[in-house]
N, C-alpha and C positions, 0 to 999 in steps of 0.2 A: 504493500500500500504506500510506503511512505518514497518506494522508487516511483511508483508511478506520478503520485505530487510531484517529485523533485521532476521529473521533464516536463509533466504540465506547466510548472512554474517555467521552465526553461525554453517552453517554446513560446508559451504566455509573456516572456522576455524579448524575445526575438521580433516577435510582433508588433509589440510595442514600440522596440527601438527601430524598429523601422524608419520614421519620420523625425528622427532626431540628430542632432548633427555632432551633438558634444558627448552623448550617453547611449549605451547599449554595445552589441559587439561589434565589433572589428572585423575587415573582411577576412581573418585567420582564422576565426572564434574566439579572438577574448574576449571577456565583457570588461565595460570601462566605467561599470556601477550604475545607478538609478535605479526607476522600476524595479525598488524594493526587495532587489536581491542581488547582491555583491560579490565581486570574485572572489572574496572570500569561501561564503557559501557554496560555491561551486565546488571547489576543490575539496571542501567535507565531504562531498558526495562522494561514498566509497567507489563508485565505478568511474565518476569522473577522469582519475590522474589516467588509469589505465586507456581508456577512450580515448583521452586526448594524444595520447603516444601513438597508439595506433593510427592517428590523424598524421601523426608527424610521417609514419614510415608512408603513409600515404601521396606521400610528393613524390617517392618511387616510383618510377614509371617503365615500362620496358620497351624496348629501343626495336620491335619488330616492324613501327609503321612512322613512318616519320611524317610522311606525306604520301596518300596513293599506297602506301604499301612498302615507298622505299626506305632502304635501310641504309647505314650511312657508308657504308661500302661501296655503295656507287659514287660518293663523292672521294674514292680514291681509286689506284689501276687497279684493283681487286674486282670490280664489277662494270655496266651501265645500265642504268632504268631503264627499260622497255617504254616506257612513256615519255616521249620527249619533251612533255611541255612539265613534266615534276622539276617541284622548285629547289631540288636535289641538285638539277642541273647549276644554278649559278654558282655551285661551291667551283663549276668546272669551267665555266665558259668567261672568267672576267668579270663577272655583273656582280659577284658580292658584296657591298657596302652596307651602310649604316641603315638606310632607307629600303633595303633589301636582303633581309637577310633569312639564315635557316640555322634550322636547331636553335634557335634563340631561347636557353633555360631560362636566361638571367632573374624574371620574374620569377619564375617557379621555385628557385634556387634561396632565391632571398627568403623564399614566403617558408619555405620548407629549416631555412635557417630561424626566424623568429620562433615559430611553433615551437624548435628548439630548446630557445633560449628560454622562453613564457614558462616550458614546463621545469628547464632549472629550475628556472624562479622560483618555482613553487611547490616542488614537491616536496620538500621538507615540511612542508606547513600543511600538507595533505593529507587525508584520512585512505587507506585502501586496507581493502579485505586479503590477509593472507592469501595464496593460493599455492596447488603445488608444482611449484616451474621447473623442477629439475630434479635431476637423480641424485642421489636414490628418493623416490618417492616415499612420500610419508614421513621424511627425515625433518624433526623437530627443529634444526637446525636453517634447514633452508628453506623455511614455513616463517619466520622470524620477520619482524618489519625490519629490522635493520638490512637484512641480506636483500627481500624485497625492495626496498625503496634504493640501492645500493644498482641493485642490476636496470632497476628502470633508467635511474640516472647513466648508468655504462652506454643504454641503449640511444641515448638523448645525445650523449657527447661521441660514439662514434656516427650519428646522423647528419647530427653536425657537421662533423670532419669530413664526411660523404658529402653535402652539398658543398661544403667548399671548395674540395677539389674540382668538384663538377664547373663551377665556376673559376677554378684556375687554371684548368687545363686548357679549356675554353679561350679565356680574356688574358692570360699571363700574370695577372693580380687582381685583386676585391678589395673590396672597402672592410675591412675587420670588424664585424659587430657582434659583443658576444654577452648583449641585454637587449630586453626590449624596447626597444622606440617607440614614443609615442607622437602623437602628430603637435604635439609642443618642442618635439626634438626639434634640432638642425640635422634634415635628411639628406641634403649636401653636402655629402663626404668623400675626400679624396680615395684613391683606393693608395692602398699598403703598398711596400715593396715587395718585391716576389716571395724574399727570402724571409722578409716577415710571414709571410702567408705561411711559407711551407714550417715557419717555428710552431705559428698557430695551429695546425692542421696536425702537427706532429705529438702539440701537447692535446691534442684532443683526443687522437688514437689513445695515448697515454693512459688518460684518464679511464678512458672506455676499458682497456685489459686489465685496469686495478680492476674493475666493477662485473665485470662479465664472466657468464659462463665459457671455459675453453675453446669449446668447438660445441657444432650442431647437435652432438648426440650426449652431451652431458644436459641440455634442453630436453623437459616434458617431449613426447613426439609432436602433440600439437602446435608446439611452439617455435619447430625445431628450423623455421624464416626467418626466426630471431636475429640480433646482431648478437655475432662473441668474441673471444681474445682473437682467432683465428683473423675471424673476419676485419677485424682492426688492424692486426699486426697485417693482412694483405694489401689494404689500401694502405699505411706506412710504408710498406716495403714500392707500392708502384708509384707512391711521390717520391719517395729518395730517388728512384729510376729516373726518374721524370728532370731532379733537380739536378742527376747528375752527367746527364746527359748535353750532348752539344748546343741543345738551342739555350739553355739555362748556364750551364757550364762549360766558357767556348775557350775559358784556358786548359782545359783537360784537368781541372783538379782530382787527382786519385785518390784523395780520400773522402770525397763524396761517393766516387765507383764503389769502394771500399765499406763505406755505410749503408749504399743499397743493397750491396752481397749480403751485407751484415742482419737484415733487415727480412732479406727472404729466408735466409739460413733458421732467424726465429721460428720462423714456419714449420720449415722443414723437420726443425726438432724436436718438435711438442708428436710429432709422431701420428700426428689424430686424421692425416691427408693423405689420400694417394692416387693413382693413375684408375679410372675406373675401367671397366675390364672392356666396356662397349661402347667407343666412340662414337656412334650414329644414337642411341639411347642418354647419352651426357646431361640432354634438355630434357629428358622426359620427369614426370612426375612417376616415382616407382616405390608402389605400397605403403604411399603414406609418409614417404620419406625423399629427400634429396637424396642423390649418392653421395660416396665418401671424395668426389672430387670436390664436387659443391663446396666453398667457402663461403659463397654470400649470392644470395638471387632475388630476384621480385618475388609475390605471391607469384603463386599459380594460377594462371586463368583455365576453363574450359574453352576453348576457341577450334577455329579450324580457317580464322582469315589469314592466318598464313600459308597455307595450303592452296586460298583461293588465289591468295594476291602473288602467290611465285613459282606454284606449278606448272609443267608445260601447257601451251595453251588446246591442245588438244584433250585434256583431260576436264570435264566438264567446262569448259570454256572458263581455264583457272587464265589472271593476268598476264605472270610469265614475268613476272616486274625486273628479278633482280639476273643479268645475264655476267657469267664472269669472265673476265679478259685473257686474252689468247696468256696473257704476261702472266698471270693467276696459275693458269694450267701449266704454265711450262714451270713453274717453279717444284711441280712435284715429281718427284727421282724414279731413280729406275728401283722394281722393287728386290731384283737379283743382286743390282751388283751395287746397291744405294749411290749410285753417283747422278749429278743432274745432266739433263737430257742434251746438253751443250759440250759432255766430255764423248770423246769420239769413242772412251772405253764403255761408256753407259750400258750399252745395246739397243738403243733407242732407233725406231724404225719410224721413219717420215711416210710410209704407208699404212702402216699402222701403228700409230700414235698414241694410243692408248692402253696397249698393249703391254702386258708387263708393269705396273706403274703402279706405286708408294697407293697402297690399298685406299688411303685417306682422299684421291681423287675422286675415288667411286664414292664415296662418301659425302662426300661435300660437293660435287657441280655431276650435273649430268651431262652427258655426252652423247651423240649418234649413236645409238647401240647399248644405251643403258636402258636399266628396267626400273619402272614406276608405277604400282598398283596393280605388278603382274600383267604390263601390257610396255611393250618396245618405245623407246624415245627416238623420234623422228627427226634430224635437226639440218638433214640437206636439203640442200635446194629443192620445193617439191615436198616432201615430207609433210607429217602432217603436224611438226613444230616445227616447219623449216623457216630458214631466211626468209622475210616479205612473205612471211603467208597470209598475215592481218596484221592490224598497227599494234598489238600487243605481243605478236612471237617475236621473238629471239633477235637479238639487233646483232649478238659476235656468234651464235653458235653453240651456245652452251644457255642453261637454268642453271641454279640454285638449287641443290638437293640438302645443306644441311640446315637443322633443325623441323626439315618437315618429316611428316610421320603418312604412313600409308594409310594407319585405323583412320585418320581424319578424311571426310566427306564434304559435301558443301550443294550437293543436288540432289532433289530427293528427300530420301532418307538421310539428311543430314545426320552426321559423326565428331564430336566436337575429343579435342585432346587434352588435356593436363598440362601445363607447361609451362616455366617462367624463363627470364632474361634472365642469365647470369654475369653475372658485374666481376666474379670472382672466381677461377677456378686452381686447383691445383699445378693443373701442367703450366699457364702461366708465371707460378709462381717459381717453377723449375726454369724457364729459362728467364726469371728477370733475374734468378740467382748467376743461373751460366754467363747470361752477357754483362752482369754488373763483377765479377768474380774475372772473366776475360779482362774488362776494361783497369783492373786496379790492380790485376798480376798476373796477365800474358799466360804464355804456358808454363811459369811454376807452378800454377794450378789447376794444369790438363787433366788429371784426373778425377778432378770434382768435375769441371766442367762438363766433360763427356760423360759420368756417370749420369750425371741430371739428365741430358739430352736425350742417352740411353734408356731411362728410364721411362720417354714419353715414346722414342722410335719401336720400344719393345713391347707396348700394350697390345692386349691379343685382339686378333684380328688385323693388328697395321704389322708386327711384328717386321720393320724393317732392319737389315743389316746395320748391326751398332758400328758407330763411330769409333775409330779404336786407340786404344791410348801408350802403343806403343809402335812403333818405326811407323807412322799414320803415312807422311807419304810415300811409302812405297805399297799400299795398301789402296794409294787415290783416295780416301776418305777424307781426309785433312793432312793440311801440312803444318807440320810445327813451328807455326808462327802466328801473330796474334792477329793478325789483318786475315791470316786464310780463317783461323776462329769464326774472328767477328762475322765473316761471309756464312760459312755456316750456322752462325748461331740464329742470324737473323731468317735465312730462308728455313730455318726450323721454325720461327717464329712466327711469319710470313705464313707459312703450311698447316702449322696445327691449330693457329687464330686467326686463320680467313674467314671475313662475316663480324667479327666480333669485336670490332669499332678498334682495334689494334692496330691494324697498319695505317688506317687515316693517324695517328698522333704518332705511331711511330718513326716514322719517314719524317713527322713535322719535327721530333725531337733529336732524333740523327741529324738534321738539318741539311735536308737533302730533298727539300720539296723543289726546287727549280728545276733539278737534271731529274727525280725520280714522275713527279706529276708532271711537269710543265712541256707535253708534248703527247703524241697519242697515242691510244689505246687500242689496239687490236681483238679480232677476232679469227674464226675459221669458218673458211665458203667449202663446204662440201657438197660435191657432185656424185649423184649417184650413175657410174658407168652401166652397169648393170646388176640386179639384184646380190646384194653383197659384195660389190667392188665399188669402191668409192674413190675418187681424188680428192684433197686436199689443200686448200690454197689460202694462207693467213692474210687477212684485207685490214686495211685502214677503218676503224668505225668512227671514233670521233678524233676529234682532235683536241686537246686539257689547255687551260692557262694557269698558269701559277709564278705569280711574283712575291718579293720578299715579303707584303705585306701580309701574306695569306696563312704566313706561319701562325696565327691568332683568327680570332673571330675579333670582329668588328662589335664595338658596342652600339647596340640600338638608340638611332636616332632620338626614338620615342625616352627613352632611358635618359640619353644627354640632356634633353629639354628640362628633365624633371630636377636633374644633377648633374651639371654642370663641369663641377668638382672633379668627375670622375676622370675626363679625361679622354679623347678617342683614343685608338692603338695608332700605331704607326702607319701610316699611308692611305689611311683612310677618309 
């Protein structure tokens, strides 16, 4: 009885303040008092603190539809939209500015930052009903308000540190705010230095692994979305990467390198992470639980518009959206003799091109002659996902096969899937260890580094030829030196996080977007000779721009107008 008062009061609140300019809540949800019932109040309400957290992880969003369907892959050589007029396009053609922009979080980022801060504010001085959030169940100890109010706050400060990178990665600095503003503030605030940012972002993680459960599976099952040490210590570990890398650190300081190794290694030894046994399954939702790769991911949706928006287009007239670049394809090895399809030792047949080839292709992009729903991919000329077959097939030759699921439908009997975006996974954290561990100590540390690597090329089902850690070049795998490494580490990286918003920043942090984006992107024109003989002839599909100022996003015009202070980025 007395919950249901408390939201009758609550919405009975909401109502009210409707017409009022100085009292009631705020477009977040906080209330700013009057109508007889004050933030105070609010927060006694035992379900209140918990609600409002849940509000907070709600600025998570998952990165499957940006626009149309696209994903942000297309705005690097890893893909093209099938849609020419997706606003995807301007990352690529020139046209990105102030007054034109995409993925613009910055709103969402800020709002998901206060919500934050609102609930520091407050949870100390909040009422909540014990609950049992973690193992061992029933244990009196972590039933306790102290442990309770201890993990909410962990989950508040590493959300925090989540939306700020999101806006650092982005903008290269933010304005640091870490209370809440009221509209009596000065909301004209310059933003930080980088290195401010990445102090703040760092002591937030901080805070988060004093307060949290280690990993997913020390979390109740149902809770097991939650943020933990793990998931803290991984976004730490990909801004030190980030901070120590060339577009942030362009005099090569190594012991930044040194700190980001240092950073994945925490990961690594808590021991609670590993490689999951089924690459094409990574995304799925399975029995109630993430797998053991999963570090940190959105909820789960039931959906199946991924399936619609980038299936081939001959499978219930699905869009076909995301097509990947001839440069994408060629990056993955040969699967005998692990070398790339560029050494003359590979085995690599220009006739058949797909033949033999690092199992993770079939995986992730489909090709002429792949299977989808138990029925053949058509992508030659003529085909029935060919070239020009309608404005939505295939612009290079190839879909997008990972993250979609076959159970999902979309005509008919629609079939919807389980699924979230994961922000976090283990095998990235294996090569942000490799390439930050390369960069701070070359090959005195060849055999970490290839163990890592190994670790991801050996999962079953890709089980590719390990990289080997002794006389490597006479083996063609690698040579012992740090530049042949770093080549390898990255087309490791390039192969196992295709799609996963990784190589658009990674290429921007290598600082190598002029010679890697700034020119075109290819495709394959296959010609059916006759029934099972085909030619193959790599064409021009578009053609990218990319100047120095592209290494950043641009801050929203709309944004400047409001605040001033902040600053555009460079050349914009």
């Amino acid at each position: 009885m007395k919950k249901n008062i408390f939201y009758s009061i609550l919405i009975l609140a909401i109502s009210c303040s409707a017409g009022c300019k100085k009292s009631g809540f705020l477009q977040d949800g906080e209330f700013s008092g009057g109508n007889d019932i004050t933030q105070a109040q609010l927060w006694a309400n035992p379900d209140y603190a918990r609600n409002f957290l849940n509000n907070v992880y709600a600025s998570l969003s998952d990165r499957y539809d940006l626009d149309d369907g696209a994903l942000l892959a297309s705005a690097s050589d890893e893909a093209v939209n099938s849609n020419q007029n997706s606003s995807v396009n301007i990352l690529n053609n020139g046209t990105w500015s102030p007054v034109k922009t995409f993925d613009d979080v910055y709103f969402a980022m800020y709002s998901g930052i206060r919500k934050a801060n609102m609930f520091l504010e407050n949870i100390d001085g909040a009422v909540i009903v014990p609950a049992d959030e973690t193992f061992p169940l029933n244990n009196a100890a972590n039933q306790g308000m102290e442990p309770q109010i201890a993990r909410l706050k962990g989950q508040a400060y590493f959300l925090r540190a989540f939306f700020q990178f999101e806006l650092l990665k982005r903008y290269g600095s933010f304005a640091i705010v870490t209370r809440t503003l009221t509209v009596t503030d000065d909301l004209d605030l310059p933003r930080n230095s980088f290195d401010d940012c990445v102090k703040q972002i760092s002591a937030d993680c901080e805070e988060a692994i004093l307060r949290l459960p280690l990993s997913p599976t020390e979390w109740n099952t149902p809770l097991r979305g939650r943020a933990t040490q793990t998931a803290a210590m991984a976004l730490k570990a990909r801004l030190l990467l980030y901070a120590a890398s060339p577009q942030y650190n362009p005099g090569g300081d190594v012991a930044k390198w040194q700190a980001a190794a240092d950073a994945a290694k925490r990961i690594i030894d808590t021991g609670k992470h590993g490689i999951y046994t089924s690459y094409p399954n990574i995304w799925l939702w399975n029995n109630g639980a993430f797998n053991n790769e999963t570090i940190f991911a959105t909820a789960t949706l039931n959906t199946n518009t991924i399936e619609q928006n980038n299936a081939p287009v001959s499978y219930d007239a699905a869009n076909g959206r995301t097509n990947p670049t001839q440069e994408l394809v060629d990056a993955f090895e040969m699967k005998t003799t692990g070398r790339m399809i560029s050494d003359a030792a590979s085995g690599y047949s220009a006739t058949a091109p797909y033949t033999n080839r690092d199992p993770r292709l079939n995986f992730a992009i489909m090709y002429n002659g792949s299977t989808f729903k138990s029925k053949p991919v058509e992508t030659f000329v003529g085909g029935k996902d060919g070239l020009g077959l309608n404005v939505n097939a295939t612009k290079t030759g190839y879909y997008m096969r990972k993250y979609l699921s076959e159970s999902a439908s979309w005509a008919g009997n629609s079939a919807t899937v389980r699924r979230p975006w994961i922000f976090f996974r283990y095998a990235e954290v294996l090569l942000n260890y490799a390439e930050a561990l390369n960069e701070a100590q070359g090959t005195g540390a060849l055999t970490q580094i290839l163990t890592s690597l190994n670790a991801i090329r050996a999962r079953t089902g890709v089980a590719m030829p390990a990289l080997q850690t002794t006389n490597p070049a006479a083996n063609g795998y690698v040579a012992p030196t740090k530049e042949e490494l770093r080549k390898r580490i990255r087309n490791e990286r390039r192969v196992e996080l295709c799609f996963e918003e990784q190589r658009f920043y990674d290429v921007r942090r290598w600082k190598e977007g002029e010679i890697t984006f700034n020119k075109a992107v290819t495709g394959m024109r296959i010609t059916q000779v006759s029934p099972g003989t085909f030619t193959y002839a790599p064409f021009t599909v578009e053609n990218r721009v990319f100047t120095a100022k592209n290494y950043l996003y641009p801050i929203s015009q709309n944004e400047l107008n409001k605040a001033p202070k902040l600053g555009q980025n460079p050349g914009y």
